[in-house]
mmCIF file of the C-alpha atoms, coordinates in Angstrom:
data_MODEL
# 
_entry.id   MODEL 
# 
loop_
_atom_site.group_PDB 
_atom_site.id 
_atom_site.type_symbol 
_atom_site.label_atom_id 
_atom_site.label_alt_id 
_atom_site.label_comp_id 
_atom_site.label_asym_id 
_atom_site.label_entity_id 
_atom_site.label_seq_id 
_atom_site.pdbx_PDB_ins_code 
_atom_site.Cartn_x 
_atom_site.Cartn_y 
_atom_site.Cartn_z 
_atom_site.occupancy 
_atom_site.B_iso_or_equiv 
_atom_site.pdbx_formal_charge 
_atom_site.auth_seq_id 
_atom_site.auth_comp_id 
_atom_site.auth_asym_id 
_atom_site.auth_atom_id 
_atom_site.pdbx_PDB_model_num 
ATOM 1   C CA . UNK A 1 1   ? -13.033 -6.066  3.249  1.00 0.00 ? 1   UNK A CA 1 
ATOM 2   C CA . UNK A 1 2   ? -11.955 -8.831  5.386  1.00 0.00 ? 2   UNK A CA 1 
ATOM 3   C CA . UNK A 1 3   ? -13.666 -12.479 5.317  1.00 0.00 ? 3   UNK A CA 1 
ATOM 4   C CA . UNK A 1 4   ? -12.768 -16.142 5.901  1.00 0.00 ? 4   UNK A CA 1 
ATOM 5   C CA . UNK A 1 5   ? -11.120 -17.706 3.557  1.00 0.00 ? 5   UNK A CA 1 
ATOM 6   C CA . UNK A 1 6   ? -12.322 -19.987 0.494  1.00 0.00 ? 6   UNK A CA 1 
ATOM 7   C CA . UNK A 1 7   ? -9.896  -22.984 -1.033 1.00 0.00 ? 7   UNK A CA 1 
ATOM 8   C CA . UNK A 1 8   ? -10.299 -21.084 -4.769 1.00 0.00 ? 8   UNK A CA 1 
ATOM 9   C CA . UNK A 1 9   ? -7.949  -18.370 -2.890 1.00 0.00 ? 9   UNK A CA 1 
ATOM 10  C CA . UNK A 1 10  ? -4.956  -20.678 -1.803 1.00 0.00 ? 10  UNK A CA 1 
ATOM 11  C CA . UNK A 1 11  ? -2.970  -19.700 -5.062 1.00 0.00 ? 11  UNK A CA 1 
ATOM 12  C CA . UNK A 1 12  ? -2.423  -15.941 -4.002 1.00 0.00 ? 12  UNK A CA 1 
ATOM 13  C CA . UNK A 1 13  ? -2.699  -16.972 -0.157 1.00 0.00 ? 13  UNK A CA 1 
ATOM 14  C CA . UNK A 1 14  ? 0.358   -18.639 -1.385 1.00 0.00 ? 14  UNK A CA 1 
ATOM 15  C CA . UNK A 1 15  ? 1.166   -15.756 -3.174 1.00 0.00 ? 15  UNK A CA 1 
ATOM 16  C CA . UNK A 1 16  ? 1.721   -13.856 0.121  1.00 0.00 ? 16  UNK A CA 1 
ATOM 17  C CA . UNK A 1 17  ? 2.769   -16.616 2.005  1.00 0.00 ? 17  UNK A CA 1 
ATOM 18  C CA . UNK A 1 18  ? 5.975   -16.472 -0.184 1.00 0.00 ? 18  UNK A CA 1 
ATOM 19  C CA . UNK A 1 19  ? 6.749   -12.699 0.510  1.00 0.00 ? 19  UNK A CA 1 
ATOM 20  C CA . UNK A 1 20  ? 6.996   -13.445 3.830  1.00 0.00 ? 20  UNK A CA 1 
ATOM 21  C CA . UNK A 1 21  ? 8.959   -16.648 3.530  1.00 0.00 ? 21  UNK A CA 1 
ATOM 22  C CA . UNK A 1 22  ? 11.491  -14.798 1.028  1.00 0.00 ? 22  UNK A CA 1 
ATOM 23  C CA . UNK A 1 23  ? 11.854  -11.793 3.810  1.00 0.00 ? 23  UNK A CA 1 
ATOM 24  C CA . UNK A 1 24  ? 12.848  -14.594 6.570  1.00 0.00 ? 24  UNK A CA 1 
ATOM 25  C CA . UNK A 1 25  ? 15.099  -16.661 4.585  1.00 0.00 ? 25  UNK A CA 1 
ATOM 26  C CA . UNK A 1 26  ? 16.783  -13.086 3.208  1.00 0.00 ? 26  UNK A CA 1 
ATOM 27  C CA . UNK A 1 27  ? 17.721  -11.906 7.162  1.00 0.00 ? 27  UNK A CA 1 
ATOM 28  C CA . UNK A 1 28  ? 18.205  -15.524 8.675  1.00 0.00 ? 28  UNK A CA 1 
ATOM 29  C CA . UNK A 1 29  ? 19.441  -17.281 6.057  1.00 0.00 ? 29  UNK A CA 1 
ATOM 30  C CA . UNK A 1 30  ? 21.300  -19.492 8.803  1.00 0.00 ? 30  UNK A CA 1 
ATOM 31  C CA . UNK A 1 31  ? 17.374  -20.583 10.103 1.00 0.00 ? 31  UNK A CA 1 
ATOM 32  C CA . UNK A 1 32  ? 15.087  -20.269 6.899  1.00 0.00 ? 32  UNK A CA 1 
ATOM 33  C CA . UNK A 1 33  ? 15.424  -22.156 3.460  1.00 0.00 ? 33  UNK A CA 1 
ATOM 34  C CA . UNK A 1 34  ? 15.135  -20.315 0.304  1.00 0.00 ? 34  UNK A CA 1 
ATOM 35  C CA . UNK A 1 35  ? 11.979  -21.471 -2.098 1.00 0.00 ? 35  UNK A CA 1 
ATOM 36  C CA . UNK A 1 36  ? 8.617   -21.808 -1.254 1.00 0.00 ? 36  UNK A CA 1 
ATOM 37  C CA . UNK A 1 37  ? 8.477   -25.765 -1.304 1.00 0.00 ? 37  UNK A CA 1 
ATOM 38  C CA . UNK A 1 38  ? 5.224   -27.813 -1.850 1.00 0.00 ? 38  UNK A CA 1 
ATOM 39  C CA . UNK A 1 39  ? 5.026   -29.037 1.757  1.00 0.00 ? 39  UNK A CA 1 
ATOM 40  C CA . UNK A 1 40  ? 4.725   -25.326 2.158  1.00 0.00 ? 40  UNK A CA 1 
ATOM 41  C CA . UNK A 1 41  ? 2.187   -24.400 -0.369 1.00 0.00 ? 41  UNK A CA 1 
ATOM 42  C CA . UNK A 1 42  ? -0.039  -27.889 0.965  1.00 0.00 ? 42  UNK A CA 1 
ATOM 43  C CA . UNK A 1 43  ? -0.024  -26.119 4.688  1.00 0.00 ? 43  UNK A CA 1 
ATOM 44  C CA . UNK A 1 44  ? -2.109  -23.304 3.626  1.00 0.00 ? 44  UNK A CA 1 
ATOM 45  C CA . UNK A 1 45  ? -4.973  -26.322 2.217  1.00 0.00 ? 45  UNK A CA 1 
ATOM 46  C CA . UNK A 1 46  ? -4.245  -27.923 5.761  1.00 0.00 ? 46  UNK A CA 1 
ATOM 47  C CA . UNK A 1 47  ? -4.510  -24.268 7.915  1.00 0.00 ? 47  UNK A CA 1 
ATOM 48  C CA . UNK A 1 48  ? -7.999  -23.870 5.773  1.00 0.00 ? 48  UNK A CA 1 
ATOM 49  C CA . UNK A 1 49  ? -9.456  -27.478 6.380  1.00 0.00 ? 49  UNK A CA 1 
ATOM 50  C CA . UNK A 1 50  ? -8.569  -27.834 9.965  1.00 0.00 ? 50  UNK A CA 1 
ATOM 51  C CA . UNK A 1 51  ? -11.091 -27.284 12.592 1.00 0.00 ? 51  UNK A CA 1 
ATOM 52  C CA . UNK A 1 52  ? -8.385  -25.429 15.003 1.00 0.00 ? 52  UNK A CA 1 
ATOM 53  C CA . UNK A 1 53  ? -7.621  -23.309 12.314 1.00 0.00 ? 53  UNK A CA 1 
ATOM 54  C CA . UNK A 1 54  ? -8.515  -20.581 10.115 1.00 0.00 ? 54  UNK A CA 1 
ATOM 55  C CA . UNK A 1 55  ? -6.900  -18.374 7.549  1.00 0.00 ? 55  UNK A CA 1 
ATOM 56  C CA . UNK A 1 56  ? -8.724  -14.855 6.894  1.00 0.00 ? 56  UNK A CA 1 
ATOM 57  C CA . UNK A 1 57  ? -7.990  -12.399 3.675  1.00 0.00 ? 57  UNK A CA 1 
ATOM 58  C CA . UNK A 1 58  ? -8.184  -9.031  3.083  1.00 0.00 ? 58  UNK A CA 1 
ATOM 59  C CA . UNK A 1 59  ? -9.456  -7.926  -0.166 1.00 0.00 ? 59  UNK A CA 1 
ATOM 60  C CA . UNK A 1 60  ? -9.252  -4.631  -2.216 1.00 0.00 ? 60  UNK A CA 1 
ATOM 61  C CA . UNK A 1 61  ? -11.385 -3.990  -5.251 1.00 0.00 ? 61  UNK A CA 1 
ATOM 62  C CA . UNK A 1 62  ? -11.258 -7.819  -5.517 1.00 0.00 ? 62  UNK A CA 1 
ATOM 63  C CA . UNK A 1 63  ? -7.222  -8.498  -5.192 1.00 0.00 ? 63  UNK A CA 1 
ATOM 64  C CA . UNK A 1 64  ? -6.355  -10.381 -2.040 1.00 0.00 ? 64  UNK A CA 1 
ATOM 65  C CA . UNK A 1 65  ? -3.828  -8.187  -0.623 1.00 0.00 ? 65  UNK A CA 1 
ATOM 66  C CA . UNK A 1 66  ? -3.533  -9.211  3.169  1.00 0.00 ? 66  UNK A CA 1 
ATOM 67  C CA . UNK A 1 67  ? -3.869  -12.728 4.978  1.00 0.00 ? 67  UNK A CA 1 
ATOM 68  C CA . UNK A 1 68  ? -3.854  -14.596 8.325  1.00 0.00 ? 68  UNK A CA 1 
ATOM 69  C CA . UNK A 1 69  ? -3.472  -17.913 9.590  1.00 0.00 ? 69  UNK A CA 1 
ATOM 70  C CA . UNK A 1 70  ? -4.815  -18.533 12.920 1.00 0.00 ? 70  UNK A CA 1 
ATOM 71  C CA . UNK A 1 71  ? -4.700  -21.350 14.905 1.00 0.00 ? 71  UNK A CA 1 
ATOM 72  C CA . UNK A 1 72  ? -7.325  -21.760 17.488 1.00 0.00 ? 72  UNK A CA 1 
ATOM 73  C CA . UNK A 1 73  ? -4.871  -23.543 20.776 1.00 0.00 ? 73  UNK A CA 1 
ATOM 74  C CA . UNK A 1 74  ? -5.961  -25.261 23.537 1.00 0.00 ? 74  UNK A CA 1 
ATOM 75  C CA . UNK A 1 75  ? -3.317  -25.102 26.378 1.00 0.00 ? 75  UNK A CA 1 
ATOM 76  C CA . UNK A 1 76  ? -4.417  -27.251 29.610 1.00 0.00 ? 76  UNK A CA 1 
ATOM 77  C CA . UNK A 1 77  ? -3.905  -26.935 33.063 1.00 0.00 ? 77  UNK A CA 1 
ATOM 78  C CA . UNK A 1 78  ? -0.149  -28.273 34.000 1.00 0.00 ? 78  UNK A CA 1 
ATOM 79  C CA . UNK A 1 79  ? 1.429   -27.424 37.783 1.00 0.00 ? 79  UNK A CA 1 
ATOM 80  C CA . UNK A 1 80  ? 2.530   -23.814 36.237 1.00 0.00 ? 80  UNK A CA 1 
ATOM 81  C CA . UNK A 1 81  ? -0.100  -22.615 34.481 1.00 0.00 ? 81  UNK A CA 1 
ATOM 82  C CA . UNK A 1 82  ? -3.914  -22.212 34.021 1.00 0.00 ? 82  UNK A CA 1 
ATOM 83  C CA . UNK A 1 83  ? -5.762  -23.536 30.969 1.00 0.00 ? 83  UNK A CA 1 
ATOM 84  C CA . UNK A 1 84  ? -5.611  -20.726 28.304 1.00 0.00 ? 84  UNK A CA 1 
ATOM 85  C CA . UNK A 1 85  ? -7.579  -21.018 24.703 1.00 0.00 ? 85  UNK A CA 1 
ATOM 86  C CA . UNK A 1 86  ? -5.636  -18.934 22.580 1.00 0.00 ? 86  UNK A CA 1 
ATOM 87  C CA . UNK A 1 87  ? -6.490  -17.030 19.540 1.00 0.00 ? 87  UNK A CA 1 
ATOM 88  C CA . UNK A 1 88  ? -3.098  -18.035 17.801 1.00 0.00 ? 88  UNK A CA 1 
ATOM 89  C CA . UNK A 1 89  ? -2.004  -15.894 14.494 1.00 0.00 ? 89  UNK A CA 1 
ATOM 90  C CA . UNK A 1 90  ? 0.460   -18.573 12.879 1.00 0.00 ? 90  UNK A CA 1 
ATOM 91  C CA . UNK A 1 91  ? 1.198   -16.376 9.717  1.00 0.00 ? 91  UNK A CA 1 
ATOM 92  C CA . UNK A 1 92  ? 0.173   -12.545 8.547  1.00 0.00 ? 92  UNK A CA 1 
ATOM 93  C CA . UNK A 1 93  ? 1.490   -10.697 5.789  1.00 0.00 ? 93  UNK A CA 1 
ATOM 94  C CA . UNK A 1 94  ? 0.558   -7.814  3.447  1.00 0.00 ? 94  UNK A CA 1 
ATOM 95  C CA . UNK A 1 95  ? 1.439   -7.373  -0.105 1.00 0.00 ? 95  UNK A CA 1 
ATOM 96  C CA . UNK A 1 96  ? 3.986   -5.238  -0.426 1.00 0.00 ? 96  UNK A CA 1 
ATOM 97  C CA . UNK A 1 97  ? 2.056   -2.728  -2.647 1.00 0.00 ? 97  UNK A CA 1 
ATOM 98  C CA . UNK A 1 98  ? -0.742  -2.888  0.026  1.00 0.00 ? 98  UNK A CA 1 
ATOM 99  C CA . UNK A 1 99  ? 1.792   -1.755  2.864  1.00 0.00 ? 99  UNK A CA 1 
ATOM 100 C CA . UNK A 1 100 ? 0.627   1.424   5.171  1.00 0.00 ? 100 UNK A CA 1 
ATOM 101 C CA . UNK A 1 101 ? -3.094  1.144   3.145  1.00 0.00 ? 101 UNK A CA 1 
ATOM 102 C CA . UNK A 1 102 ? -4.834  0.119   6.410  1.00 0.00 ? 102 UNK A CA 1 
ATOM 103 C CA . UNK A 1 103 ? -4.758  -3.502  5.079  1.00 0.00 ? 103 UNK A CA 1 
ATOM 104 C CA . UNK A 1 104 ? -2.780  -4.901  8.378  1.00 0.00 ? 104 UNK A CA 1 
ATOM 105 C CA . UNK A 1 105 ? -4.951  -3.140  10.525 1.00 0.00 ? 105 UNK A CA 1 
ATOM 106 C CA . UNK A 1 106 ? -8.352  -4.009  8.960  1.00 0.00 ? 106 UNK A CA 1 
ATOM 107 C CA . UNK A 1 107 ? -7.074  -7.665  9.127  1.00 0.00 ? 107 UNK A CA 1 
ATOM 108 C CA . UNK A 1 108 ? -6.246  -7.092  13.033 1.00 0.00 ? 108 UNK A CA 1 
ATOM 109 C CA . UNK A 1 109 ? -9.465  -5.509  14.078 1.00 0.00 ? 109 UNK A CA 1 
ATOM 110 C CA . UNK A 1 110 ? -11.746 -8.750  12.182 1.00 0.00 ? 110 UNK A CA 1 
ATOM 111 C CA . UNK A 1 111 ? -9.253  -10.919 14.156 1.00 0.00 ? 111 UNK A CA 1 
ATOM 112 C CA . UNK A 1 112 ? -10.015 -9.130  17.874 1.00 0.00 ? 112 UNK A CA 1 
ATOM 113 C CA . UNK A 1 113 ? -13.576 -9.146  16.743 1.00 0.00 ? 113 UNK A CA 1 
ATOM 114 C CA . UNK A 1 114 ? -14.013 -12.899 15.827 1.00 0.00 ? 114 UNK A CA 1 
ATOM 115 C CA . UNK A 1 115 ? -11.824 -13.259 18.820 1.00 0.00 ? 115 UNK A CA 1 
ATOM 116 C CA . UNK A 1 116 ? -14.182 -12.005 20.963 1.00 0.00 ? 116 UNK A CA 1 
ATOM 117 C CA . UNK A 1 117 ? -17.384 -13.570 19.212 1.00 0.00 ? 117 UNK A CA 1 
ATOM 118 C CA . UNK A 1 118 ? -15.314 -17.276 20.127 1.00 0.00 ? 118 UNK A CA 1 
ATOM 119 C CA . UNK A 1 119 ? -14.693 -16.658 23.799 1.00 0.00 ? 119 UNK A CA 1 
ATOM 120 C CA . UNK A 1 120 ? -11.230 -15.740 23.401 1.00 0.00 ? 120 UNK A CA 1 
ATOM 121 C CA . UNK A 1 121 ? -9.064  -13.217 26.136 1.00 0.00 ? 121 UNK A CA 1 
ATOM 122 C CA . UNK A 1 122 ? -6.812  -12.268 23.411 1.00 0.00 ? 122 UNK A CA 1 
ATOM 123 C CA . UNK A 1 123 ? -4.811  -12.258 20.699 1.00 0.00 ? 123 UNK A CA 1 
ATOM 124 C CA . UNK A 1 124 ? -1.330  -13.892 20.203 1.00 0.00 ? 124 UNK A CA 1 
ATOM 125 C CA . UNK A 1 125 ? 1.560   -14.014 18.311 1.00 0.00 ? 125 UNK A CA 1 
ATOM 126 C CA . UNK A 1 126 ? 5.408   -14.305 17.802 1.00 0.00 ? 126 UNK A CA 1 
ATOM 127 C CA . UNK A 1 127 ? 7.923   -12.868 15.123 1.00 0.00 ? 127 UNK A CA 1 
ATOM 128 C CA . UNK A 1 128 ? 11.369  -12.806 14.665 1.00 0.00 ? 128 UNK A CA 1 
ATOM 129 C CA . UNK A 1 129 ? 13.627  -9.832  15.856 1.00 0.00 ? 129 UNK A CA 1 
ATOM 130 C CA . UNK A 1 130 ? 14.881  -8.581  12.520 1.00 0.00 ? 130 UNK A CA 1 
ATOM 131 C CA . UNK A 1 131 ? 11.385  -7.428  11.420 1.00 0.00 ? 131 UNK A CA 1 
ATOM 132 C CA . UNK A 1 132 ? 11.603  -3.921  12.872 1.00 0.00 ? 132 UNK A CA 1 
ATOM 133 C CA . UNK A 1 133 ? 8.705   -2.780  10.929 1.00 0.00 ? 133 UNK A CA 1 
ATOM 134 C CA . UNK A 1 134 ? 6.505   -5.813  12.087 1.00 0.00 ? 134 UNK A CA 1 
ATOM 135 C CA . UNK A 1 135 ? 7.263   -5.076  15.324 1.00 0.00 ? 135 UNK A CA 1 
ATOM 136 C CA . UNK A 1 136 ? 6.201   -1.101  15.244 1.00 0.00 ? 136 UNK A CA 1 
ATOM 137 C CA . UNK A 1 137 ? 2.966   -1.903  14.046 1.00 0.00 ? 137 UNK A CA 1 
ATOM 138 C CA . UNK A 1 138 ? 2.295   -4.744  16.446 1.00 0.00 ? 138 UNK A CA 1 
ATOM 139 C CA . UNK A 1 139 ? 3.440   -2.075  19.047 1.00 0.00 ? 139 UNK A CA 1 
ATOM 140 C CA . UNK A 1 140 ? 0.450   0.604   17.492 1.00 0.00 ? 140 UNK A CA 1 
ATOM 141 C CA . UNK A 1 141 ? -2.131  -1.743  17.743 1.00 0.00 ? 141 UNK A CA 1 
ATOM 142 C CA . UNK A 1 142 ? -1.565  -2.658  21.796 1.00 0.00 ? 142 UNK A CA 1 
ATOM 143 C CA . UNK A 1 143 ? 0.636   -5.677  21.282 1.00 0.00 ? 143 UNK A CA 1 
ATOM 144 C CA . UNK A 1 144 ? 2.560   -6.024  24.117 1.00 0.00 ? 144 UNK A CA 1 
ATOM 145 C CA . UNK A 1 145 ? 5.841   -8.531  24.899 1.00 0.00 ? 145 UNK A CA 1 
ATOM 146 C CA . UNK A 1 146 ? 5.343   -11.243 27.347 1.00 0.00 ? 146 UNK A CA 1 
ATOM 147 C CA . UNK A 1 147 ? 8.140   -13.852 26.064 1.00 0.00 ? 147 UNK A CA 1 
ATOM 148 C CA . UNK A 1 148 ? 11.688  -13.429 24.755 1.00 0.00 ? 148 UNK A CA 1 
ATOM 149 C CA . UNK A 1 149 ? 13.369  -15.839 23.254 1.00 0.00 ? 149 UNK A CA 1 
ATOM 150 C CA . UNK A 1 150 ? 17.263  -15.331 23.361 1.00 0.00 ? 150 UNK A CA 1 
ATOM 151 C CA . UNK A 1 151 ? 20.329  -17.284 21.427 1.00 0.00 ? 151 UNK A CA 1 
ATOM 152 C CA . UNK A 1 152 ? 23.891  -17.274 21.101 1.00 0.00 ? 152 UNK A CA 1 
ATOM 153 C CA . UNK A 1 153 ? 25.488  -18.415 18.037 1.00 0.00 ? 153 UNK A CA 1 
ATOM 154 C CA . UNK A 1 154 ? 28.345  -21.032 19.251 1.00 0.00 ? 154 UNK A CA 1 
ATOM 155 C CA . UNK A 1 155 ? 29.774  -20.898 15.121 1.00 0.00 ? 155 UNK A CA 1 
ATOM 156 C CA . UNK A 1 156 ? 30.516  -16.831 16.249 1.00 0.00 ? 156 UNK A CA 1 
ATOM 157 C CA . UNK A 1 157 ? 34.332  -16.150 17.741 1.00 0.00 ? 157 UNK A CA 1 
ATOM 158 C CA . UNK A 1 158 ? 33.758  -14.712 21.673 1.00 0.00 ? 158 UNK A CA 1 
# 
């Protein structure tokens, strides 16, 4: 079961939102802080009382064991682009123990149908190279890349 969710379920919210922190600041260590700070924790109250924003939860037999953040994005007209709305996902993780359960995809198809009951195109989102297996399953579901973003370490020897 997916559903919006309520301020009682911040704590494991948080709970997730830390297994996905943990799993960025383990392969970029150079980008992402270890911990889970407060400021942190305090988004996910933010995320829920916003009016741009949303954060949905996926339960089985009562555990929360998936999450979302969307942000609902208003991008206006400028001289190279058309105004886009976009149905933003900020943050998504599944418990590890949830993995390959269906959880991630359940979560994904309430997200393209509220998206659709709003008025919005389609869905968006960005993640970070190293997540291989975030990628794959983006790549089942239809996600396609638009946008690459591209560095080069100036600390590295040439």
């Amino acid at each position: 079961m997916v559903r919006f969710a309520e301020e009682r379920d911040i704590p494991r919210i948080n709970e997730l939102r830390r297994q996905v922190s943990e799993l960025h600041a383990q392969s970029r260590p150079d980008i992402f802080k270890p911990g889970f700070c407060q400021e942190l924790q305090d988004r996910a109250y933010t995320l829920l009382r916003e009016e741009e924003s949303d954060i949905l939860v996926a339960e089985r037999d009562g555990v929360i064991c998936g999450m979302a953040a969307i942000e609902y994005l208003n991008k206006p007209e400028s001289p190279y682009c058309h105004p886009r709305r976009i149905y933003y996902v900020t943050e998504f993780g599944v418990d590890e123990a949830y993995q390959r359960q269906g959880v991630g995809r359940e979560l994904m198809a309430f997200m393209e149908a509220d998206a659709r009951a709003k008025g919005f195109s389609g869905i968006e989102l960005d993640m970070w190279a190293f997540n291989e297996n975030a990628r794959a399953f983006y790549e089942a579901l239809g996600f396609q890349t638009y946008r690459l973003y591209m560095e080069r370490d100036l600390n590295e020897e040439t």
